[in-house]
N, C-alpha and C positions, 0 to 999 in steps of 0.2 A: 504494500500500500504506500499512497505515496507520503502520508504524514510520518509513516515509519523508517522509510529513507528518510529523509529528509533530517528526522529527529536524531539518528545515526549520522548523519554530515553534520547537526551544530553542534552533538558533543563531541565529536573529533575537534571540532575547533575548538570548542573551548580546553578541551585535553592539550591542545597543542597551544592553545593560549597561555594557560597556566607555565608552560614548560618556557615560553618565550619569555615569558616576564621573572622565570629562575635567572635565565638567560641575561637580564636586565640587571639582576643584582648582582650576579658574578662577574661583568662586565663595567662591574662602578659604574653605571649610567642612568640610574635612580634620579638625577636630577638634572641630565643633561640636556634636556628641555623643561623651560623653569615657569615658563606658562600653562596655570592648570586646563586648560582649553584641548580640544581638537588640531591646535595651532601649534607650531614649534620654531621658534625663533622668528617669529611673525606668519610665517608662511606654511600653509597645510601641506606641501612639500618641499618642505627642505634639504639640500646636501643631505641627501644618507650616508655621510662619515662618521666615524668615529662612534663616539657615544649616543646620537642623535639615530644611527643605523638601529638600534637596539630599543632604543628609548620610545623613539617614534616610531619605529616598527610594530612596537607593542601596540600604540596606538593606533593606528591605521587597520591593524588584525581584529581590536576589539570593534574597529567602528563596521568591520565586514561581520563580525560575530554579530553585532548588535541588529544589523539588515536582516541575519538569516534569522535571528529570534522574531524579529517582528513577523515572517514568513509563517515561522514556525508557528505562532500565536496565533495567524490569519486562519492557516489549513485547520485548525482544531477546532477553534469555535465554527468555522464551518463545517467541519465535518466529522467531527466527532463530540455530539454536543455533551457527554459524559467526563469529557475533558477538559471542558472549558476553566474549571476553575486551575487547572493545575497551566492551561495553557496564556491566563493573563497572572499567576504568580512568579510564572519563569519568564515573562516579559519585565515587569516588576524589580525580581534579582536581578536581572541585568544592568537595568538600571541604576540600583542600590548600586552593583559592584562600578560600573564607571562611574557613581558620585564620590566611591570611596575611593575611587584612582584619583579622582582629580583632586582630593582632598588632603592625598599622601602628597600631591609633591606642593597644594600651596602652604598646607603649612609644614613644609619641611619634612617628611618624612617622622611622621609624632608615633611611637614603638605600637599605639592602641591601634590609629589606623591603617597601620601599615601591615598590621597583623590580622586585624578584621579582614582587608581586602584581602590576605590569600585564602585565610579560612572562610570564608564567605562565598569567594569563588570554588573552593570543593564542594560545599553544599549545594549552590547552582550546578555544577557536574551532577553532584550526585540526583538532585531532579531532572535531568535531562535523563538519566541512564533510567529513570524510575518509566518518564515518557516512551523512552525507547521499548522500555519492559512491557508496558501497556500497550503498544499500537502494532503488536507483534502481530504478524498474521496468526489465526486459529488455524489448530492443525488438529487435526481429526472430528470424530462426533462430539456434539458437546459434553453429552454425560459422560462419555467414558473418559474422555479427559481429566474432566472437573474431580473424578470417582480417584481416578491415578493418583491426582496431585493432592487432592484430600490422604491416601494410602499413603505417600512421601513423607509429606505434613508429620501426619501421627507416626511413622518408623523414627521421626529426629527426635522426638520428645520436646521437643520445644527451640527455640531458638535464643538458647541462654548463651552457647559458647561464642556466635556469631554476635552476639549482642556485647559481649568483653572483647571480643576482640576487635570491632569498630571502634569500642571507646577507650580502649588502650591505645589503638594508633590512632586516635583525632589527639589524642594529647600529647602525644608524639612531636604529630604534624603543629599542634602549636609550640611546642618548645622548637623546633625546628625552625617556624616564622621569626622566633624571636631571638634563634643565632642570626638568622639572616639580619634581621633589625639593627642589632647590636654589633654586627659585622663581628661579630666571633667565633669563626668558623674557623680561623689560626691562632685565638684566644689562649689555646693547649698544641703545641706540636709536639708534647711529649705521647709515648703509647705502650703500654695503655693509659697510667700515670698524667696528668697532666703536665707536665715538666719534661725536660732531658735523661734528668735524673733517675726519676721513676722515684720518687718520694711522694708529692703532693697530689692530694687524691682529692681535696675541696679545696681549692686555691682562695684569697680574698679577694678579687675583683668579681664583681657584678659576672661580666660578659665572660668570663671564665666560672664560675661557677653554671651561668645559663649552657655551656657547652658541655659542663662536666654532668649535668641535668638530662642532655640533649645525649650523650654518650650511650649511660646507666640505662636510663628506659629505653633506650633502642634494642639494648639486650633484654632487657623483658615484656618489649614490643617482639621481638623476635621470639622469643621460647612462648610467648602467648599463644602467639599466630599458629608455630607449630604445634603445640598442644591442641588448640579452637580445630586444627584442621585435622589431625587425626582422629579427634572425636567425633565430628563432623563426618568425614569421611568415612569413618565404620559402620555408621547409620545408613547411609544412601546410595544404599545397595540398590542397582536399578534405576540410578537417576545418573546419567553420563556426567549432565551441564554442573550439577552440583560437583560431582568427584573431580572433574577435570579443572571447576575454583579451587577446590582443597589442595592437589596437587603444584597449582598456581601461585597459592599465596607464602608458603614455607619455599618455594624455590628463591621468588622475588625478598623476600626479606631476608635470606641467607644474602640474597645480591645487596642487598640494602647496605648490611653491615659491612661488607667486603669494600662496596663503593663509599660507605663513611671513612673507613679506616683509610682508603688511598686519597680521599682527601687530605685527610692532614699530610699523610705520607709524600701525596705531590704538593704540599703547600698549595691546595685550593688546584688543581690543573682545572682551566674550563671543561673540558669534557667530561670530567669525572664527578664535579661538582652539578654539571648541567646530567649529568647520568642519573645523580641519586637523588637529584630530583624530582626525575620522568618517572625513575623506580618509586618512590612517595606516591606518588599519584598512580600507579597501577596497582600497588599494593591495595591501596583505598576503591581503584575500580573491582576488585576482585570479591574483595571483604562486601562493599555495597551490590555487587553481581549477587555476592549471597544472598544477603536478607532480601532483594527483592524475589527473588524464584524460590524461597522459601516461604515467601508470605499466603495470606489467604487464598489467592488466584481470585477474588473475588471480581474484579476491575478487568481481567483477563475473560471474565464470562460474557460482560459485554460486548467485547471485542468480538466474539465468539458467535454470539448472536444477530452481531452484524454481516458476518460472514456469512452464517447461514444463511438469515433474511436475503443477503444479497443475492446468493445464489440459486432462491426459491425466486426472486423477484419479485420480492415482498416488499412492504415498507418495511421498515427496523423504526420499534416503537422508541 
C-alpha cells in the first residue's frame, strides 16, 4: 500500500537524519551556522564547506524530512481514517523537533535542549516505525491471523523483558546525549580506568564522571539486552520476525561496546564515533521492532479488514 511505502521512506530519513546530525557533533559544526532559521550565513545555500557542509546539510535533510511528513500526514487522514490521530501527532513531532533544533543553536547549545532534541527525535522514529507497523499489508485470513498472534502473545508471558530492556537503553541513549553535550567523549582516554594509569574509576570533573556514567551502563545496557533477548527468544518458538530481533539486538550491542571502546582508542576517529552512533539507533530500532509485533495486533485488525473489504469491493466501514 502506498501509505506503507511511503511510511518506510520517512523513517529511513529520519534514521538517516539522526545519524547526520551524530555527524554534526563529531565534526565540531554544532554552531557553524549561527542563524536559528532555515538560512545559513544569510543565504539558504550557502558554500557547503567546511562546517557549514554538515551543519547545513542537516538542515536542508530535515526540511526534505519535514515535506515527506507533511505527505505522510496527507495519505493517512485520507486514507486510513483509523490513523488519523497518530498521522497529525507525527506531523506535530516534527515540528516540536525542528523548534528544538533551532532553539539548540540560538541559544547556544543549553545541555537541556540539546539533549531533548536527540531524545525527542528517537521517539519520532520510534512512531514512524509504530506507523510502518500498522499500515502493513494483511496477510492471510483474518481470524487465523488474529488467532496466531493472540497464541504468540500468551507463549511470551508478557512483555516484561522487552519493557527493561527499552528502558535501560533510553537511559543509555540519554547519558550518551549528554557526553555529546559536554563534549566528553575524550573526557577519559584511559581503558578501562579513566586515566592512563588505570587508577581513577570516578574522576572529579563533571564531563568525566558523565563519560564514566556513559561507560558503566553501556555494560549493563549490554548484558541486559542479552539476557531480555535470550529470554525472549526461548519463548517465540514459531515466530521468525521476533527471533530474528532477538538475534539482532545482542549482536549490535556487542558492536556497540566494541565501537565505544575504539573510540576512545582512536581519540574520537569520525567513522567510529559516526558508527556507534548509527549502532544506538538500531539497537533502539530493534528493541522498539519488538514491542510493536508483540503488542495486541489490535490496530493490525483494521488494517486487515480493509484489505479484505477491498478485495470483496466492499466499502470498509
Amino acid at each position: 500500500m502506498l501509505e506503507h511505502r511511503h511510511a518506510k521512506l520517512v523513517a529511513l530519513f529520519t534514521f538517516l537524519m539522526l545519524v547526520i546530525g551524530g555527524t554534526v557533533n563529531v565534526k565540531g559544526a554544532s554552531l557553524a551556522c549561527t542563524e536559528p532559521t532555515l538560512f545559513c550565513q544569510g543565504q539558504l545555500f550557502p558554500p557547503m564547506k567546511g562546517g557549514v557542509l554538515y551543519e547545513h546539510g542537516h538542515r536542508l535533510w530535515g526540511m526534505g524530512l519535514g515535506l515527506l511528513q507533511i505527505v505522510l500526514t496527507a495519505l493517512l487522514v485520507i486514507r486510513r481514517r483509523d490513523l488519523r490521530g497518530l498521522a497529525w501527532l507525527t506531523l506535530g513531532m516534527v515540528c516540536v523537533q525542528g523548534t528544538l533544533g533551532a532553539l539548540t543553536v540560538y541559544y547556544k547549545l543549553p545541555w537541556l535542549v540539546s539533549t531533548a532534541h536527540l531524545l525527542f527525535g528517537m521517539l519520532y522514529f520510534a512512531t514512524l516505525l509504530w506507523i510502518v507497523y500498522l499500515t502493513r499489508p494483511a496477510v492471510g485470513p483474518l481470524p487465523e491471523e488474529q488467532n496466531r498472534h493472540r497464541a504468540r502473545v500468551a507463549a511470551l508471558g508478557g512483555r516484561g523483558w522487552i519493557a527493561v530492556a527499552l528502558g535501560v537503553l533510553f537511559v543509555q541513549l540519554t547519558l550518551g546525549a549528554l557526553v555529546r553535550h559536554f563534549e566528553a567523549t575524550l573526557a577519559c582516554i584511559g581503558m578501562p580506568a579513566c586515566d592512563l594509569g588505570g587508577d581513577t574509576w570516578w574522576p572529579a570533573t563533571l564531563g568525566q564522571q558523565v563519560h564514566m556514567l556513559h561507560r558503566g551502563w553501556g555494560v549493563v545496557t549490554a548484558v541486559v539486552t542479552v539476557v531480555a533477548a535470550v529470554q525472549v527468544w526461548r519463548r517465540a518458538g514459531g515466530w521468525p520476525a521476533l527471533r530474528a530481533l532477538m538475534v539482532l539486538a545482542p549482536v549490535v550491542a556487542a558492536a556497540q561496546v566494541a565501537l565505544g571502546v575504539f573510540t576512545v582508542l582512536t581519540l574520537r576517529g569520525h567513522a567510529v564515533a559516526v558508527g556507534h552512533f548509527a549502532g544506538a539507533m538500531l539497537l533502539w530500532s530493534a528493541w522498539i521492532g519488538a514491542w510493536l509485533v508483540t503488542g495486541s495486533g489490535r490496530r493490525s485488525l483494521v488494517g486487515a479488514d480493509a484489505g479484505f473489504g477491498a478485495m470483496r469491493g466492499g466499502a470498509v466501514p
